[in-house]
N, C-alpha and C positions, 0 to 999 in steps of 0.2 A: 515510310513512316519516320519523322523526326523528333516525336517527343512519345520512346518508347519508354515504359516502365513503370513505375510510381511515386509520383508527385503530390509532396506533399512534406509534413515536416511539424515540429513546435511554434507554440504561439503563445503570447503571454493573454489571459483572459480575466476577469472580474468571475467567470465561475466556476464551479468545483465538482469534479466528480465525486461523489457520495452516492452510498445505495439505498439509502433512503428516498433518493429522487430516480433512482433506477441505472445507477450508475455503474459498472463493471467493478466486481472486485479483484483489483492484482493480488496478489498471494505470492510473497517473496518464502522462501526455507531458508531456516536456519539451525544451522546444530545446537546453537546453545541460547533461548529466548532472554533468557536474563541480560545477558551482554549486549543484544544487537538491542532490546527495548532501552536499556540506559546510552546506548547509541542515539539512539531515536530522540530520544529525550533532549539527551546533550546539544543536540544540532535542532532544536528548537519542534520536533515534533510532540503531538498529544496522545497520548494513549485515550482511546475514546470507547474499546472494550477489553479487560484485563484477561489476562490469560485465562484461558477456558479449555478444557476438555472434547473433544468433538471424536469422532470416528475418524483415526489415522492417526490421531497424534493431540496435540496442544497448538492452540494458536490465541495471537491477541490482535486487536486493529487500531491502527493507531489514522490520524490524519496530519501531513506533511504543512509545513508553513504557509502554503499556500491553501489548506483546506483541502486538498483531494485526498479521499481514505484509500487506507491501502489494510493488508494483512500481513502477518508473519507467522510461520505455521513452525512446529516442529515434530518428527517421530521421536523425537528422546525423551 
């Protein structure tokens, strides 16, 4: 066998994961949301749902320059 393993990798696309069209949600942690959201911000991301209360903690979702959503969670 010559092409053992997993192949595969990034691509640059025109679309965007979002869960509104049934797209995974990544869920990054962080110890302190204030901070890593005004990160987020600064480097050109959207907060697109504001910090919310949920079972386990606080998280908020923002989506990346490219339009793919992601989350930030915290137990603090």
């Amino acid at each position: 066998m010559s092409d053992k393993g997993i192949v595969g990798g990034f691509y640059q696309s025109e679309l965007a994961s979002v869960t509104a069209n049934g797209g995974a949600l990544l869920v990054f942690y962080s110890p302190d949301l204030a901070t890593t959201q005004q990160r987020i911000e600064a480097n050109g991301g959207n907060i697109i749902k504001p910090v919310f209360d949920f079972p386990g903690g606080k998280r908020f979702h923002f989506t990346e320059p490219s339009g793919n959503e992601f989350a930030v969670w915290s137990d603090k």
